[in-house]
N, C-alpha and C positions, 0 to 999 in steps of 0.2 A: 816656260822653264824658269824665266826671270822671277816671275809671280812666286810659283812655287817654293824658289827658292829664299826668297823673302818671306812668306808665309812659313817657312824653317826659322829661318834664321829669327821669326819674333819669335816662336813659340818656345826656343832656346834661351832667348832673353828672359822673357816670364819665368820659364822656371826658373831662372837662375834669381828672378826676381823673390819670385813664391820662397825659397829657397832661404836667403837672406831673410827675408822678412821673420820667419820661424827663428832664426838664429837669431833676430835681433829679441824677439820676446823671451827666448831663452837665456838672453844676456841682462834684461833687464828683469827679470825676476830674481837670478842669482844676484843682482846690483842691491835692488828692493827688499829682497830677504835679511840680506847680509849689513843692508842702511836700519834695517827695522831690528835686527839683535843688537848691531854697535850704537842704536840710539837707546836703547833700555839698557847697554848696559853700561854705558857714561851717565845716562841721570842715573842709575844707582846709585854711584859715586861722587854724583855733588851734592853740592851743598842741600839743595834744598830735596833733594831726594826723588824720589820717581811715586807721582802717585797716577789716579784713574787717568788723566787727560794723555799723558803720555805711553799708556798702552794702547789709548783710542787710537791715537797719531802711530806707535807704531803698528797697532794694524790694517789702519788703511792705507800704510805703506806697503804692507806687505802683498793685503788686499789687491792693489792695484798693478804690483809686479805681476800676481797671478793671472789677474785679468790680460794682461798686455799677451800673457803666454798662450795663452787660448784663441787670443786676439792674430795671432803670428801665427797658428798651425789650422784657423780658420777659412773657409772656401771664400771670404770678401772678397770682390772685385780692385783689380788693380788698383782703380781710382777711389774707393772710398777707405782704403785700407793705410796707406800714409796717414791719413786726415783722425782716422777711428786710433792709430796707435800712437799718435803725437801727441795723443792728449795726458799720455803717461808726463808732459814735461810740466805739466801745471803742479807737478809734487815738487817741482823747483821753489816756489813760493811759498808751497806749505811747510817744505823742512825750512826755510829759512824763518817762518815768521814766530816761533818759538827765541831763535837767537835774537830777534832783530834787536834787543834793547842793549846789546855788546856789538850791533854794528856788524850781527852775522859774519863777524871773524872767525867762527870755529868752523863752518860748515859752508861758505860762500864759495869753497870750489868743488863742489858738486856737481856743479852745471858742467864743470869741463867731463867728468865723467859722463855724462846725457850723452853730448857733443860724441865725444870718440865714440859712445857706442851706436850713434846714429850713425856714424859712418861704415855701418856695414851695411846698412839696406842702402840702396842706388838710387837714393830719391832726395834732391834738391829741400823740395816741400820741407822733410822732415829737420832738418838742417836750419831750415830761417823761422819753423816753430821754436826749435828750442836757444837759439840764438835771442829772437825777439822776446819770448818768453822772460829768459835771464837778463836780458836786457832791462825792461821794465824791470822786474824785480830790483835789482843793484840801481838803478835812478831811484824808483822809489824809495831806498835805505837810505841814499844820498840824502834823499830829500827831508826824509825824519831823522838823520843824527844829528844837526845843531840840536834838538829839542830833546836829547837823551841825555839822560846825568852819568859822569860818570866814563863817557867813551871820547877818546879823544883818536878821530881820524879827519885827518886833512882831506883837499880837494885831488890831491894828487894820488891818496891811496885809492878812493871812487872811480878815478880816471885812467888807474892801472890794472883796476878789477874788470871793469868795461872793457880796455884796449887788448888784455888779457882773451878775453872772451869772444872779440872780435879777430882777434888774432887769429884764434884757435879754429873758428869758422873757415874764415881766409884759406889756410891749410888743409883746413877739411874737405873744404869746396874742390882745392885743385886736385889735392886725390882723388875723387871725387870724379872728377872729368878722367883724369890720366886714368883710373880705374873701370870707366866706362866707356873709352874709347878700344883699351886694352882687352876688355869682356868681349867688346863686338866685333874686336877683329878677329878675336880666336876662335868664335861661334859662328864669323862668315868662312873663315878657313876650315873648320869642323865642317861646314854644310857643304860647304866647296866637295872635299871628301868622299861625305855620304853622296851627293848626288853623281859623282864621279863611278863610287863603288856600287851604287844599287838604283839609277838612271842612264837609259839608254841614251845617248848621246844623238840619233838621229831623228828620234819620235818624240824624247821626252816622256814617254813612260818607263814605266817601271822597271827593268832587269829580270831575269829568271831568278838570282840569289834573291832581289827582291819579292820579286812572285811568291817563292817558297815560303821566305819568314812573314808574310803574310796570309799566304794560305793555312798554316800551319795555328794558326793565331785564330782564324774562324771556319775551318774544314769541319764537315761532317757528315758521318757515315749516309752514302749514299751521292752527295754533289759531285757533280764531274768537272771535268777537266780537260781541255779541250784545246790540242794543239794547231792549227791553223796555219797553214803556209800556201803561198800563193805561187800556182802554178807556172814554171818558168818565168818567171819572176827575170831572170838572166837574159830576156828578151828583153826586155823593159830598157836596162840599163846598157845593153847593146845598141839599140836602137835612138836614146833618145839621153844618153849618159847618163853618170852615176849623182849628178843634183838633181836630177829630175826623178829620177827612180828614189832615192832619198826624200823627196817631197813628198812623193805618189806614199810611202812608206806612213810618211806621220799621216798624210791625208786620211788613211785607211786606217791609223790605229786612232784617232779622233773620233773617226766614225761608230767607230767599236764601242768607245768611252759613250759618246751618246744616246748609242743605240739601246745599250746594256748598262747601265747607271748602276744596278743594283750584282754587276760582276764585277771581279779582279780582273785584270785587262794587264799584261804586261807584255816586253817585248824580247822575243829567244832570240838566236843568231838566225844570221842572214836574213831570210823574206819570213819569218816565220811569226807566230802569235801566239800566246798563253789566255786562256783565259777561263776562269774561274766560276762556275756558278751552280747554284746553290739547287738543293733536292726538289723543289717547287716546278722547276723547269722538265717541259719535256724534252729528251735528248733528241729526237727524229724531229721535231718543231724550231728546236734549238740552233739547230747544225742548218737545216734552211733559212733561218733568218740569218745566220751569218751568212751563208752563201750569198742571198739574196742582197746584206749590205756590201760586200766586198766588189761583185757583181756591176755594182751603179758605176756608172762611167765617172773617169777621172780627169779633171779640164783643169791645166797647167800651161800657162803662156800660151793660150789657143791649141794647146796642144792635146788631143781625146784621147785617151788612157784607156783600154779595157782589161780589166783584170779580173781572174778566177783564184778560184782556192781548192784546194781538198784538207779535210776534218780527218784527227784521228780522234777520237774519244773513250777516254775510261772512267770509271768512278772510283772515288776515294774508298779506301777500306781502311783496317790496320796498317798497312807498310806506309812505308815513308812517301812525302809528296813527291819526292825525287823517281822515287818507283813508280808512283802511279805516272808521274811524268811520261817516262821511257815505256809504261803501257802505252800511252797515247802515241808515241813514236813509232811501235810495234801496230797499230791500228793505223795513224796514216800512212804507212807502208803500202798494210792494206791497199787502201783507198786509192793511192798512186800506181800500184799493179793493177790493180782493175780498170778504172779509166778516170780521170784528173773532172774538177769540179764535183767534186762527190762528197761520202762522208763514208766511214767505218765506225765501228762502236767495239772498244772489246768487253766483252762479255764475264763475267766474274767467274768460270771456267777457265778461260783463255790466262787470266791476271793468276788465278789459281798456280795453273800449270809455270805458271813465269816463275810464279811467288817460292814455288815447288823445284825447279831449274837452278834458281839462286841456290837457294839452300842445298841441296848436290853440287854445287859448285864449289860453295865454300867447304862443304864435309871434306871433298876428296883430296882436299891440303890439310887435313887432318886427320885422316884415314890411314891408321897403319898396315900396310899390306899383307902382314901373316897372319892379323886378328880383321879382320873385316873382310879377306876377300878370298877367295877359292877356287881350286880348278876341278871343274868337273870334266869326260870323256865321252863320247858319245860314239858311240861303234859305229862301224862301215862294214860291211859284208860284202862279200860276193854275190852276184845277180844270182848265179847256179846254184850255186855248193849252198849260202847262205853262213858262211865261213867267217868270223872276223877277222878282214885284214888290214887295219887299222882306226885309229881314231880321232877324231878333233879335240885341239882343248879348248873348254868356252869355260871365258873367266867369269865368276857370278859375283856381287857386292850384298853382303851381309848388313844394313844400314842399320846403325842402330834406333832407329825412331819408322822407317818406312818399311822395315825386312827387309826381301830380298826385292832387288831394283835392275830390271832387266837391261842387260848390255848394250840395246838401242837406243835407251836413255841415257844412260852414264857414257858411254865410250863418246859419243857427240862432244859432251861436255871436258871431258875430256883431253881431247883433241882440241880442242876452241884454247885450253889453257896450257896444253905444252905438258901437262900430267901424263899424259898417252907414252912418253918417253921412257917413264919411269915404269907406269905399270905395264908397258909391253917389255921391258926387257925382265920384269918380274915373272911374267906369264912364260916365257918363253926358256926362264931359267927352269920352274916347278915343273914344266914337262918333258924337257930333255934330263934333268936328275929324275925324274919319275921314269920314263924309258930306260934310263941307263939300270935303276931299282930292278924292272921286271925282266933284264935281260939277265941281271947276275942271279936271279930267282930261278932263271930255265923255263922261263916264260917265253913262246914264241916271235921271232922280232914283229912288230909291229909301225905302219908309217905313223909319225903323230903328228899331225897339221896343226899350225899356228898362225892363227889371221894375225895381219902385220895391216896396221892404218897408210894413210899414202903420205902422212909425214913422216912416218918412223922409213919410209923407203926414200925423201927426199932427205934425208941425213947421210953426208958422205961415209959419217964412221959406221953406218950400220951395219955392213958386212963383217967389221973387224968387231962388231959385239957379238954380233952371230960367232964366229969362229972362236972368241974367247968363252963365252957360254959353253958350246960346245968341247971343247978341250979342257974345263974342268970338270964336267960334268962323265966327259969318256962318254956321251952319247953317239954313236955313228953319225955321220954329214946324210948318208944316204936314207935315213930312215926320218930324216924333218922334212918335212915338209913347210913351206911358204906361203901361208892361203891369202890372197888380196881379191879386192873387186873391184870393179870396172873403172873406179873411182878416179884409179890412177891414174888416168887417161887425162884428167881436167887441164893438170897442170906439170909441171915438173919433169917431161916426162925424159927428158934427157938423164938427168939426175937416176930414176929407176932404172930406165934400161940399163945403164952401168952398174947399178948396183944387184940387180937381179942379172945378168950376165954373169959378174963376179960370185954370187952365191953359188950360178950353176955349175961352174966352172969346180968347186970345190964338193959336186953332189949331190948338194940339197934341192931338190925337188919344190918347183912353182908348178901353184895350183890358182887358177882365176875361179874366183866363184862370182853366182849371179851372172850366168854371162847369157846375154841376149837380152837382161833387162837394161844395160845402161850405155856407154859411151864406146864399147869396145870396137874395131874395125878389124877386117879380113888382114890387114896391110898388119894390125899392131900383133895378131896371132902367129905371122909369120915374125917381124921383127924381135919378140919377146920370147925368152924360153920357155914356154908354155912344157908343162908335163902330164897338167890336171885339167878338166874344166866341167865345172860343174852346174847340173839345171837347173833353177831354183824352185823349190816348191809353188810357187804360183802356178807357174807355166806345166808339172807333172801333175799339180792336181783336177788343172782344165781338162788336160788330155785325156780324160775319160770319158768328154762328153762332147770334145772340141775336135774336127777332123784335121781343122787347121793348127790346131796346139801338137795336137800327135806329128803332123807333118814337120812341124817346129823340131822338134825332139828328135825325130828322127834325123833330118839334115845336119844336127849339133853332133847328133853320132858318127853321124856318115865324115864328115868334117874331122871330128878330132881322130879318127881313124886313119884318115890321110895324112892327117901332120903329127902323126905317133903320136898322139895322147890316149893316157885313159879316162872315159867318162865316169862323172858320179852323179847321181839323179837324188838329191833334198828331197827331204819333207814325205817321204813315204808314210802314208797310217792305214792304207786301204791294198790288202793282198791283190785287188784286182791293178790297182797302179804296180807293184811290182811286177806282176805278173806280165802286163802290158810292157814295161821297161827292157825284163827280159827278153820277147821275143821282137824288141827293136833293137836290141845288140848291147843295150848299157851294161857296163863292165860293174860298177859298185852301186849298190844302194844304200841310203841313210836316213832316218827316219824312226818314230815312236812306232812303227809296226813291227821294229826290232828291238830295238831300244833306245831308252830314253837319255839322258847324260846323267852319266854313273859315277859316283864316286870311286878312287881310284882300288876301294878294297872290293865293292862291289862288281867292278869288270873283272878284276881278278878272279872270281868264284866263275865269272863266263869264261873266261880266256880257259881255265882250267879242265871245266865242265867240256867245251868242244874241244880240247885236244886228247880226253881221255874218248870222248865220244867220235 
């Protein structure tokens, strides 16, 4: 970890190096530029005027400002790159030696400009170039002013141009250090950071946020992704503590890095692994060579480690790595339902259907409920007569991208986000105002059943919505009906019974549907106000070929005939099921061999039709 993070902390240096170095060519071309205009255009102005030599001079002033810029945004190696751009300071000499026979009084502090702009690259080197450089330079004018006519400078101006210069270094230097001590602390505090924010702290790989913006940077269509956790893992560190189980951890994510050089390798929470690898690989090949490394026994202080794993696995698509992630989650589930040391794979179906989920998830917080959704009816009859004597309401979702999206899908989702709240007391308003519609019409009353989720019945207030729905609506308490399934039973179940007592108590009519396919007991038919209870079409449409299903059906009748119920028998489409139904006693049938779920103008042209008939 220590390495690694040294290995940061240079590569933050260099750039910061690389970085400066550009800026300083940049500086010294505007220096160069701007030396090679104000040099043509003071000789314009003297005496002896500007001819060829000093356009020469200023253009290979300018020349070599250019060069230095090119020099500074160029890929040279740290080390040859000081050395290649110092050689800018040898125009120290050249601008002076035009002046020298005035004792390079006009232009001898130049060099201090060199100087300050070298201190912006971080490099010593360049600093004792341009120091030495001007250095020599000013001895040498030393040395040729006695022999110049005409200038008069003592030993102590030479000596104040030099200590001037040396001065200026001096200063430079200790900025210099303070500015490169000051750089690396805040580039070791920066890496401190990152390795904090996107370094697992017990293996020294990578992170999940780190995983992601890496995967994200070389993912493609097709490479998987492959979650990795080791099977009770929580023994380990029971057994043998949590430093040892933390060792056992990097051991195995080492092994990983080894084994698979050319994957991403990074470490999720708890016992778990990430890791990354590219379309080349086969996944069923894959998922056993991990097994197979994680597998190799673990030898800690004498101490022999065995450890498994189970795989989840999906491949990268369009959606986020983050999604493909939680495919893999949804896969090693799998994998840990079936039996531990294994692998799962989800299937681009499976990720489909996910990818499908989300998006109904997020629509139905967007879904206005009198433009996207709808109540359809669906007749009950009488076993004999063939009468209707009530109906269901089943809410449909109108999607605008998928159509119509059947209530098995959405209601799930639904419920998982606490929307069920909302759209059941919607549903439950559109069909008691609709009852109420057909009863002021001289329409025959009618039960209307409205299935209720087993959270809207673990809500204390839901009796008191019931009864305010109802009392604006002026629909009768006795003509709702209450339809749930089995479901109730999981959990909560104190909660219902209170609040399905309270409903009864006030009229309204409980009906259980589905009942014999799930959780229900002899004990909870008695405890619960049962009124309704209904067969499910599975189980009536066996019964035509199953002597045991018929037996089923009939005990469900025999039954709810003893504890006052009446039966309704689902899913009818074949007249010999009804028929069969009848002469086993069923009271209601429902089903596409009567009708299908009708729009509310549509059952009206029925309701009409049998009461004149």
């Amino acid at each position: 970890m220590n390495t690694q993070r040294r290995s940061s902390n240079s590569l933050q240096y260099h750039r910061e190096i690389r970085a400066n170095y550009q800026l300083f060519g940049m500086i010294i071309f505007v220096l160069t530029s701007c030396g090679a205009v104000l040099y043509i255009v003071a000789n314009t102005f003297s005496r002896s005027g500007l001819d060829g030599d000093d356009w020469v001079r200023a253009t290979v002033i300018a020349s070599a400002g250019i060069a230095q810029y090119f020099i500074g945004k160029s890929s040279l190696s740290d080390r040859l790159k000081p050395h290649m751009m110092s050689s800018i300071f040898l125009l120290i000499p050249y601008i002076y030696y035009p002046f020298i026979d005035r004792g390079v009084q006009s232009v001898w502090a130049c060099a201090l400009l060199f100087i300050l702009a070298s201190l912006v690259v971080i490099n010593r080197t360049m600093l004792l170039y341009a120091t030495s450089i001007t250095t020599l330079s000013l001895l040498y004018i030393w040395y040729q002013t006695p022999s110049l006519e005409g200038v008069t400078l003592f030993a102590s101006d030479h000596i104040a141009r030099i200590g001037l210069i040396l001065i200026a270094t001096i200063i430079s230097l200790l900025i210099h250090n303070q500015y490169v001590t000051r750089l690396e602390r805040n580039i070791d505090y920066l890496a401190r950071l990152q390795e904090q924010a996107f370094t697992d702290s017990v293996t020294g790989l990578s992170n999940r946020s780190s995983f992601v913006i890496e995967v994200d940077k070389k993912k493609r269509e097709g490479d998987m992704i492959c979650l990795v956790d080791l099977d009770d893992f929580k023994t380990v560190n029971d057994a043998f503590g949590y430093r040892t189980g933390d060792r056992t951890l990097h051991i195995i994510g080492r092994r990983l890095m080894n084994r698979f050089p050319d994957c991403t390798i990074a470490k999720a929470s708890g016992s778990a692994f990430l890791l990354h690898a590219p379309n080349h690989y086969d996944a069923r090949t894959l998922c056993d060579d991990i097994l197979s490394s994680v597998s190799e026994r673990v030898q800690i202080d004498f101490k022999q480690i065995n450890v498994t794993a189970s795989i989840g696995v999906s491949y990268v698509n369009d959606e986020t790595t983050d999604h493909v992630i939680n495919d893999a989650e949804i896969a090693l589930f799998t994998a840990k339902s079936n039996r531990k040391n294994t692998y799962a794979i989800t299937d681009l179906a499976t990720q489909n259907e996910r990818k499908r989920a989300l998006q109904l998830t997020r629509d139905l917080y967007d879904a206005e409920l009198d433009r996207d959704f709808f109540i359809l009816f669906q007749p009950q009859v009488n076993a004999r007569t063939r009468q209707i004597t009530g109906v269901e309401a089943l809410i449909r979702w109108n999607h605008p991208e998928y159509g119509l999206v059947p209530p098995n899908e959405f209601i799930p989702l639904a419920e998982r986000t606490r929307f069920i709240e909302t759209l059941g007391v919607w549903v439950m308003r559109q069909a008691c105002f609709q009852g109420k519609a057909w009863l002021e019409e001289g329409k025959e009353p009618l039960t209307i059943s409205v299935n209720v989720s087993p959270w809207e019945l673990r809500q204390s207030d839901f009796t008191d919505r019931v009864l305010a729905i109802l009392k604006q609506s002026g629909f009768p308490p006795s003509l709702l009906e209450i339809e749930m399934t089995e479901h109730i039973f999981i959990e909560g179940t104190e909660q219902i019974i209170e609040t399905l007592n309270a409903l009864h108590l006030y009229g309204i009519r409980i009906a259980l549907d589905d009942f014999g396919t799930g959780f229900s007991s002899m004990q909870s038919l008695v405890e619960l106000p049962f009124d309704q209870l209904k067969i499910p079409k599975e189980i009536v449409q066996e019964a035509i070929h199953s002597e045991k299903k018929r037996a089923m059906i009939e005990t469900i009748i025999q039954l709810g005939k003893r504890l006052d119920m009446t039966i309704v028998a689902e899913g009818i489409e074949l007249e010999e099921e009804a028929a069969l139904l009848e002469r086993l006693g069923c009271h209601t049938l429902q089903g596409y061999l009567f009708h299908r779920p009708l729009q509310p103008r549509q059952l009206e042209h029925f309701l009409t039709m049998y009461r004149e008939g």
